[in-house]
N, CA, C and O atoms as a GROMACS GRO file, in nm:
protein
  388
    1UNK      N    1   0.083  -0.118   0.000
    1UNK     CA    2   0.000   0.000   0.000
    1UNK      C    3   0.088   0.125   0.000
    1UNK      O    4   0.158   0.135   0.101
    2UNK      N    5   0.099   0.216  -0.087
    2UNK     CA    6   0.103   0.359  -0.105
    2UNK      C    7   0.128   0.398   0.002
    2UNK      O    8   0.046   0.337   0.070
    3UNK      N    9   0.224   0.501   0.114
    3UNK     CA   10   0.227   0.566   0.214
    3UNK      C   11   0.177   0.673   0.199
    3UNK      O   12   0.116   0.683   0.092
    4UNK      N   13   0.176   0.776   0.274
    4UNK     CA   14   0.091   0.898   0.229
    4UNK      C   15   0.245   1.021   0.230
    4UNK      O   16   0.288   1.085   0.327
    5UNK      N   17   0.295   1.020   0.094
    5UNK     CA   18   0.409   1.095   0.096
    5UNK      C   19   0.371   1.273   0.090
    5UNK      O   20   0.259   1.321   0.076
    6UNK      N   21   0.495   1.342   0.104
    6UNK     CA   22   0.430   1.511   0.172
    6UNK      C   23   0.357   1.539   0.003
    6UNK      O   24   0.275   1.630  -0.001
    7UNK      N   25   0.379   1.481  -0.098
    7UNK     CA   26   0.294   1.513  -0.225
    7UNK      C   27   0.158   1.504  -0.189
    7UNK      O   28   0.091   1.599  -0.227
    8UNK      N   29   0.082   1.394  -0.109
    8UNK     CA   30  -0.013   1.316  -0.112
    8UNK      C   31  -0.048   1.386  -0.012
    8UNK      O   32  -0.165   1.356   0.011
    9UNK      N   33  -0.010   1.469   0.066
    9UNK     CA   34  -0.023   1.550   0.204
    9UNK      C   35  -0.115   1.669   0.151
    9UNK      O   36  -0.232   1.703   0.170
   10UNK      N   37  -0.034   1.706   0.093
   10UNK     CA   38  -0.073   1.841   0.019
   10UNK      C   39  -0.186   1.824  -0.061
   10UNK      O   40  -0.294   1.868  -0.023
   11UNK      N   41  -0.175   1.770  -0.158
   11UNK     CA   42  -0.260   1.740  -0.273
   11UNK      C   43  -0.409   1.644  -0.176
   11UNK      O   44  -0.517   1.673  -0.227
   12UNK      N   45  -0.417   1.570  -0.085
   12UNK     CA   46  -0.554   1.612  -0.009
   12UNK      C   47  -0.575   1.662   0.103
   12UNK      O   48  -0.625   1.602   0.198
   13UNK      N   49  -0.534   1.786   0.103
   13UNK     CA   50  -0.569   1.901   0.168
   13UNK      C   51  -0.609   1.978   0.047
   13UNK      O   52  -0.719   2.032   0.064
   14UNK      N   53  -0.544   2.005  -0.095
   14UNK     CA   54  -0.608   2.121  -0.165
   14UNK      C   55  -0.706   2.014  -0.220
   14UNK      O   56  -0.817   2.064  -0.197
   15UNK      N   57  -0.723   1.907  -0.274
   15UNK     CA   58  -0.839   1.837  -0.308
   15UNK      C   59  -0.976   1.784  -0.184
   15UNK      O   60  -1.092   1.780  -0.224
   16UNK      N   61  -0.951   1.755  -0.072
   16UNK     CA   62  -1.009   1.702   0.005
   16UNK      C   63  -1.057   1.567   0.019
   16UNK      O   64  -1.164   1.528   0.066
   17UNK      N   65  -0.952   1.494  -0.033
   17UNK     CA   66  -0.946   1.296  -0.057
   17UNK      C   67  -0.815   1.317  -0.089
   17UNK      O   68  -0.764   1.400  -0.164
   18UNK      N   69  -0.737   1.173   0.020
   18UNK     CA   70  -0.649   1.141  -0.082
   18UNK      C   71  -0.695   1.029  -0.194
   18UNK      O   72  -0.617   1.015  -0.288
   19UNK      N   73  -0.776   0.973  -0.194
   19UNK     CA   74  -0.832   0.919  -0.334
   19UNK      C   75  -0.849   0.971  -0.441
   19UNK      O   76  -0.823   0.915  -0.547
   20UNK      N   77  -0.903   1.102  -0.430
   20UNK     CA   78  -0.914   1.189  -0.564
   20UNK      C   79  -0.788   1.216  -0.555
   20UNK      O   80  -0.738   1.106  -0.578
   21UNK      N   81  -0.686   1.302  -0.532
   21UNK     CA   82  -0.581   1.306  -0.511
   21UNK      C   83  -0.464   1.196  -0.553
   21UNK      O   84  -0.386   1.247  -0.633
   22UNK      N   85  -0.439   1.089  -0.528
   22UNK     CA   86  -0.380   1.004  -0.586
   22UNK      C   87  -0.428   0.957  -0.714
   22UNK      O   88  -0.348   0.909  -0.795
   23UNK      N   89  -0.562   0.970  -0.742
   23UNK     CA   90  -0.606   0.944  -0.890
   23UNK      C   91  -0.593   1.052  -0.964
   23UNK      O   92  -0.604   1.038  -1.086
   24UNK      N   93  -0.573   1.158  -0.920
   24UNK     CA   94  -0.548   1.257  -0.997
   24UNK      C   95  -0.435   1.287  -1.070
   24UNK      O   96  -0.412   1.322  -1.186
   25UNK      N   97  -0.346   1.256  -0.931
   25UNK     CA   98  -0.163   1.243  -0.948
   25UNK      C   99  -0.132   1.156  -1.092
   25UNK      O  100  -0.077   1.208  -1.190
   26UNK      N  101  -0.180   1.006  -1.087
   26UNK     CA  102  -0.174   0.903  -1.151
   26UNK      C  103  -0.179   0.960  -1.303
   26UNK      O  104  -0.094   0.964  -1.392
   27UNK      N  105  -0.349   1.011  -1.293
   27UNK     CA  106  -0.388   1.025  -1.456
   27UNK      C  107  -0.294   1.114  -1.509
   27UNK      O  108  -0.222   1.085  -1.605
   28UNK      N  109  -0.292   1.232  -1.445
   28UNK     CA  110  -0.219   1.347  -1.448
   28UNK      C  111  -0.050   1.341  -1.486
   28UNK      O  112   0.017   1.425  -1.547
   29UNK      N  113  -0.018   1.240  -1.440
   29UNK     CA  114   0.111   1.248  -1.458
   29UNK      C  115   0.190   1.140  -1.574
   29UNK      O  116   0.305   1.107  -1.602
   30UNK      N  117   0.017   1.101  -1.632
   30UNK     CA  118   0.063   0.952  -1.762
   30UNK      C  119  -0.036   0.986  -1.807
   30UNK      O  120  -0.138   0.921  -1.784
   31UNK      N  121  -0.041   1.109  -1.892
   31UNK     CA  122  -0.156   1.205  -2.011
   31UNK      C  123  -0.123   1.092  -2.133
   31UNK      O  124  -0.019   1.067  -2.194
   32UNK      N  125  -0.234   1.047  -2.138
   32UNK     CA  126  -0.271   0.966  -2.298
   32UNK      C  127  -0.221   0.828  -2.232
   32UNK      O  128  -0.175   0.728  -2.287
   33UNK      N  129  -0.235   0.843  -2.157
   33UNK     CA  130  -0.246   0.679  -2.127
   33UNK      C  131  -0.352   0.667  -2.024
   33UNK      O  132  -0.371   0.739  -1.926
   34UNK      N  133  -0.458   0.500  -2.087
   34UNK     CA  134  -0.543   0.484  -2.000
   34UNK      C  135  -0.558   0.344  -1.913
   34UNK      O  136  -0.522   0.231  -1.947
   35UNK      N  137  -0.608   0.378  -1.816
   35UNK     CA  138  -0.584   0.243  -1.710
   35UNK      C  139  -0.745   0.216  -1.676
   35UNK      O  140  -0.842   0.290  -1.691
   36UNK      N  141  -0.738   0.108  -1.633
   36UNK     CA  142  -0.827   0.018  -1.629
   36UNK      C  143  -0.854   0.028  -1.452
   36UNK      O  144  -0.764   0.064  -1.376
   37UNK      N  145  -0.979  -0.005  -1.410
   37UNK     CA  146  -0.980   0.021  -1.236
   37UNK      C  147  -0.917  -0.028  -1.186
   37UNK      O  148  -0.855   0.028  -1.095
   38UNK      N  149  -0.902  -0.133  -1.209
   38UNK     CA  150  -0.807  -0.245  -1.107
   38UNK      C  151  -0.638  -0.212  -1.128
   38UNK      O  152  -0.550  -0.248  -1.050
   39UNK      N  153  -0.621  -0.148  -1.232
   39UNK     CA  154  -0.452  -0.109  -1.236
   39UNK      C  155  -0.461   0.053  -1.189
   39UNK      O  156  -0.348   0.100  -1.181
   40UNK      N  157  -0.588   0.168  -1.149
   40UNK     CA  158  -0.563   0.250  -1.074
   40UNK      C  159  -0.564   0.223  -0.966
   40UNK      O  160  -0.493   0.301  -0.903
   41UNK      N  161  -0.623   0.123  -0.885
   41UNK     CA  162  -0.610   0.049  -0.755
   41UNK      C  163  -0.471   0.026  -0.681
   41UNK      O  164  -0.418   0.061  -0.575
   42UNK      N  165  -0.430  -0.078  -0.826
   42UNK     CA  166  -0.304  -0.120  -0.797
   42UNK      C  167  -0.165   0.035  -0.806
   42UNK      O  168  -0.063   0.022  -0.738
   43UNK      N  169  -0.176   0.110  -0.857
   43UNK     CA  170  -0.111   0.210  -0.908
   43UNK      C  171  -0.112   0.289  -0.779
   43UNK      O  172   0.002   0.302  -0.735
   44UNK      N  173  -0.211   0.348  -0.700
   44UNK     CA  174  -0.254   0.439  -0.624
   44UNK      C  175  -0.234   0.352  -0.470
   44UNK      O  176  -0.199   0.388  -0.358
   45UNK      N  177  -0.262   0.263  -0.511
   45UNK     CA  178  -0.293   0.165  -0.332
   45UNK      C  179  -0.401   0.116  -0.272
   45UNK      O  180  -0.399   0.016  -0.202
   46UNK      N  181  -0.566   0.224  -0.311
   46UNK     CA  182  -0.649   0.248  -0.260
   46UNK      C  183  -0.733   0.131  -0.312
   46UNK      O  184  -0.716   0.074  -0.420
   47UNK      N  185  -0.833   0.102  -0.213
   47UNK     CA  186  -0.946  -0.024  -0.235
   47UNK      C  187  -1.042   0.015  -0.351
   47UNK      O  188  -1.018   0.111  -0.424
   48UNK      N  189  -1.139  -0.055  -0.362
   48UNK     CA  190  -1.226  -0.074  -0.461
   48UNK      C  191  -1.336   0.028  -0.455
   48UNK      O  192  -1.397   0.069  -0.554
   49UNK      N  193  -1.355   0.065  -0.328
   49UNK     CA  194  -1.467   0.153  -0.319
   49UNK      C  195  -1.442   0.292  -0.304
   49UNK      O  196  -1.533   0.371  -0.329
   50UNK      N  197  -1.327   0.334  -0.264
   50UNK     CA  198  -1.295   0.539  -0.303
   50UNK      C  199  -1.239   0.518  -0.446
   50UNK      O  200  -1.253   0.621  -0.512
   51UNK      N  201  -1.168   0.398  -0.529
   51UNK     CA  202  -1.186   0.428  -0.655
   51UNK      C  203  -1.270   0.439  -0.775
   51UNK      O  204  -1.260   0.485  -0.888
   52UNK      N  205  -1.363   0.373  -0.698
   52UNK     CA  206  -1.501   0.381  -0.820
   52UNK      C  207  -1.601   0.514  -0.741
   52UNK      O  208  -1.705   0.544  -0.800
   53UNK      N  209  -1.570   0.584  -0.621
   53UNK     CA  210  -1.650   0.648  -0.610
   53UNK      C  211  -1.576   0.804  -0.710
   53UNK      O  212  -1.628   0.886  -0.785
   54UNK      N  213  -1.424   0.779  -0.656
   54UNK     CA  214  -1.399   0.898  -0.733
   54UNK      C  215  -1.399   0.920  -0.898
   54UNK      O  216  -1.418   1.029  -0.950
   55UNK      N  217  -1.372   0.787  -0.978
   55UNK     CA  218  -1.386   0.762  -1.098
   55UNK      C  219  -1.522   0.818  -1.132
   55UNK      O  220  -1.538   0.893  -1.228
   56UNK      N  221  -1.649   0.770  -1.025
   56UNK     CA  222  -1.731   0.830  -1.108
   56UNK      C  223  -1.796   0.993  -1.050
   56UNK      O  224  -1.914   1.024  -1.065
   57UNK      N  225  -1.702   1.072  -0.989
   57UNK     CA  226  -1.732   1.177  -0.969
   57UNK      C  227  -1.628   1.267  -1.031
   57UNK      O  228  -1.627   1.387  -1.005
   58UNK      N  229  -1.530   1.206  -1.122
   58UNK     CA  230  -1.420   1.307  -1.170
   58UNK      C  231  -1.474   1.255  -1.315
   58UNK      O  232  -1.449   1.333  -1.407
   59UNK      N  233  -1.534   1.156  -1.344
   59UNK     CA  234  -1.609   1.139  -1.469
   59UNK      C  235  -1.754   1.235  -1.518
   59UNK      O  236  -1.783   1.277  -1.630
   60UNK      N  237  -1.828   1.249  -1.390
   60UNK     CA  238  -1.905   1.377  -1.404
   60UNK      C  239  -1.862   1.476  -1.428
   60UNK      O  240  -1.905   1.536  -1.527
   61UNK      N  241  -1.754   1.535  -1.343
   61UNK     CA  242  -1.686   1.654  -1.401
   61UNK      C  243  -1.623   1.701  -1.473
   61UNK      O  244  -1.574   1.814  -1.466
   62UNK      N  245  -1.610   1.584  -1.599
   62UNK     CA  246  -1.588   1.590  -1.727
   62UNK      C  247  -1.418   1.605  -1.723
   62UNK      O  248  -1.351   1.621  -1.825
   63UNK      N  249  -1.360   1.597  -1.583
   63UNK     CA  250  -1.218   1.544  -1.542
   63UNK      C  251  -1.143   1.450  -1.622
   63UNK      O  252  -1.044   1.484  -1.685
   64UNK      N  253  -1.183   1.342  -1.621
   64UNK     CA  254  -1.188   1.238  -1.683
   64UNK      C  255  -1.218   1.160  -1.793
   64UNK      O  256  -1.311   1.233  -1.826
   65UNK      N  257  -1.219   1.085  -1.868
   65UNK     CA  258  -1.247   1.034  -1.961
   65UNK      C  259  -1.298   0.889  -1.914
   65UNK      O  260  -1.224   0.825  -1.839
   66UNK      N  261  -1.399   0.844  -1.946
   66UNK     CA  262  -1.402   0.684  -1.984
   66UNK      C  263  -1.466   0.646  -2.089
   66UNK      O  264  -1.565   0.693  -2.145
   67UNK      N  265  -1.364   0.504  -2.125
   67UNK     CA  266  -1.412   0.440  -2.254
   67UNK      C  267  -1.415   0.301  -2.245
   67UNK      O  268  -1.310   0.245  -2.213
   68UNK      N  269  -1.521   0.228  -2.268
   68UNK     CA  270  -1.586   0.137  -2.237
   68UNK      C  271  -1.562   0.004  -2.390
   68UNK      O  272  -1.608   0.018  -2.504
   69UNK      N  273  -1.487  -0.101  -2.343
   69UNK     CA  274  -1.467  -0.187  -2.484
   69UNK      C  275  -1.580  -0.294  -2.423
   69UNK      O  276  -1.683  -0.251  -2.370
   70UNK      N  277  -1.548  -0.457  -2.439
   70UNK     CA  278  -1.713  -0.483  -2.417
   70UNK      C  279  -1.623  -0.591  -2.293
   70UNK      O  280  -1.688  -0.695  -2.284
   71UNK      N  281  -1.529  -0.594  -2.223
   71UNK     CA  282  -1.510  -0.626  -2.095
   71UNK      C  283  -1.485  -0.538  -1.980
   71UNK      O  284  -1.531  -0.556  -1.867
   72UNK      N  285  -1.379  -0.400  -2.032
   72UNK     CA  286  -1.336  -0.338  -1.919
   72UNK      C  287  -1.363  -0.187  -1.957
   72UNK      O  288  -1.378  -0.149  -2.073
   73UNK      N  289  -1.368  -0.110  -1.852
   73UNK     CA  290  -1.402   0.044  -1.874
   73UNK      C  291  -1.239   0.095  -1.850
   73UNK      O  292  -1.166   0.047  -1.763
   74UNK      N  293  -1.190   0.217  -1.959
   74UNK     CA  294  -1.084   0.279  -1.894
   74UNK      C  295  -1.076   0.381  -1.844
   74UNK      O  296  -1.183   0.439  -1.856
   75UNK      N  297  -0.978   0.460  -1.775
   75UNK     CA  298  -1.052   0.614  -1.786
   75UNK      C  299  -0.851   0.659  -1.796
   75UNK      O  300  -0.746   0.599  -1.769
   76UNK      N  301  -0.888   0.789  -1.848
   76UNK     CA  302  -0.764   0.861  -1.882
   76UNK      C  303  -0.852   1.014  -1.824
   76UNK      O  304  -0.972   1.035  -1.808
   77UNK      N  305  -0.710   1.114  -1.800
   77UNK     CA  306  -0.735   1.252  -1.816
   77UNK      C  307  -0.761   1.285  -1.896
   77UNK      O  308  -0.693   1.243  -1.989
   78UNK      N  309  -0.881   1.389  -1.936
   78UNK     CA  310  -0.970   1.430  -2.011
   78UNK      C  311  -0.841   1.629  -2.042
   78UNK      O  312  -0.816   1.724  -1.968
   79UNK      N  313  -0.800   1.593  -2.189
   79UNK     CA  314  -0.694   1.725  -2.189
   79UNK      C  315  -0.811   1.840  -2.240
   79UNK      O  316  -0.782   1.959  -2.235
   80UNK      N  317  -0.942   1.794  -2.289
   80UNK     CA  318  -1.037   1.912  -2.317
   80UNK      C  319  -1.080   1.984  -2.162
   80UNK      O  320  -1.124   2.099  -2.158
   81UNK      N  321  -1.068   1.924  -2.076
   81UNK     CA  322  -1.156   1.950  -1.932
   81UNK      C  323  -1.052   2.120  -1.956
   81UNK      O  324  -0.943   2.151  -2.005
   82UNK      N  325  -1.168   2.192  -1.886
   82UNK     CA  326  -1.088   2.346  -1.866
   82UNK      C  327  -1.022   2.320  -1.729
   82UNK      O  328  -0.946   2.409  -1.692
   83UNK      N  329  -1.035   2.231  -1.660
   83UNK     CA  330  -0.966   2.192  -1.506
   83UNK      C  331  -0.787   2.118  -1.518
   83UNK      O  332  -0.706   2.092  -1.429
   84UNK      N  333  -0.778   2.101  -1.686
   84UNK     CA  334  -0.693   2.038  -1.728
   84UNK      C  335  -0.532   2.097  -1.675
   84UNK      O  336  -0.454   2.062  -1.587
   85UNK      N  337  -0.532   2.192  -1.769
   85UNK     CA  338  -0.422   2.257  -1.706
   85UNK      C  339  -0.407   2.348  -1.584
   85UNK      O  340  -0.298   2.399  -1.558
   86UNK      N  341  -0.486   2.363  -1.529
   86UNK     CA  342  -0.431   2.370  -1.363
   86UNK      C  343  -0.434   2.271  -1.283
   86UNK      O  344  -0.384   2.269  -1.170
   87UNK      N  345  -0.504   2.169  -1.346
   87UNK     CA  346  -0.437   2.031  -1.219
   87UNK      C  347  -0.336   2.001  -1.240
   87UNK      O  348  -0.263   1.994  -1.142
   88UNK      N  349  -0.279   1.970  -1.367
   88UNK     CA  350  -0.160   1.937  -1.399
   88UNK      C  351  -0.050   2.019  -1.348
   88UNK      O  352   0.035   1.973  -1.272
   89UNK      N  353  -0.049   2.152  -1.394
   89UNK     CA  354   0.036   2.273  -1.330
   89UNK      C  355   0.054   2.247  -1.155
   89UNK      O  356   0.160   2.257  -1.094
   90UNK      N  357  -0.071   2.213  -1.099
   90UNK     CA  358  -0.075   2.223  -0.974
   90UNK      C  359   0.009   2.020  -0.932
   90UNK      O  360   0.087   1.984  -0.844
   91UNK      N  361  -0.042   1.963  -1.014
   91UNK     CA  362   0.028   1.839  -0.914
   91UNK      C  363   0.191   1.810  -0.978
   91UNK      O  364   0.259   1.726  -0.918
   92UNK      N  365   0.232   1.857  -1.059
   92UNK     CA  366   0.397   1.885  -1.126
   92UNK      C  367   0.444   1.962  -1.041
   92UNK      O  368   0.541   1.926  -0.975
   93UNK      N  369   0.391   2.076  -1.022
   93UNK     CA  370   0.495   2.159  -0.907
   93UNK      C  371   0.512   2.129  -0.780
   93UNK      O  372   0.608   2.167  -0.713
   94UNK      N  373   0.383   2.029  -0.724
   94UNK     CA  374   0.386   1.988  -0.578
   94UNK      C  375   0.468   1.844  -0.584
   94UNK      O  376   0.506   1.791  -0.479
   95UNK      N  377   0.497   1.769  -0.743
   95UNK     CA  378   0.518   1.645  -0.682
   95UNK      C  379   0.700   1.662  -0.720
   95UNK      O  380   0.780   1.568  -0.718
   96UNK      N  381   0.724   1.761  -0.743
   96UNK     CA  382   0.878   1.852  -0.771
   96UNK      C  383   0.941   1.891  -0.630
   96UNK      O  384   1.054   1.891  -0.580
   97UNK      N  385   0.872   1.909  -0.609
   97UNK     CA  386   0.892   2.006  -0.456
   97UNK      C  387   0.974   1.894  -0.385
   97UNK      O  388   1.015   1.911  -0.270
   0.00000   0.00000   0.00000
């Protein structure tokens, strides 16, 4: 499991989850590449249930992307979202630091 490093500190305090927060980090930091739930699980640390809750609340917010083949759903960062480039800006400079 993932420790909660001073990136992950920060980033949920300005997000308020580290679930959103580590999924954010993830997508955010591997633009055009998409993962499948069970490899953001594995990627992030976090169980089954803050990743499908945040998947589908950063998928409402048009955060996200998902695309659905006829076994698995993926989701990638969404680079149209206007939230795009300041998350990115914001989790590069904190995970620099």
């Amino acid at each position: 499991m993932k420790t909660k490093s001073e990136p992950d500190k920060v980033l949920s305090k300005i997000f308020g989850s580290i679930s959103r927060a580590r999924i954010l980090e993830l997508l955010c930091t591997n633009l055009g590449r998409s993962f499948y739930q069970r490899e953001i699980m594995f990627e992030t640390g976090l169980s089954l249930q803050p990743v499908q809750r945040e998947l589908i609340n950063l998928s409402e917010l048009g955060i996200i992307e998902k695309k659905e083949t006829k076994n698995r759903a993926y989701y990638q960062i969404n680079p149209k979202s206007p939230f795009f480039k300041p998350l990115r800006e914001m989790i590069g400079s904190i995970s620099e630091a």
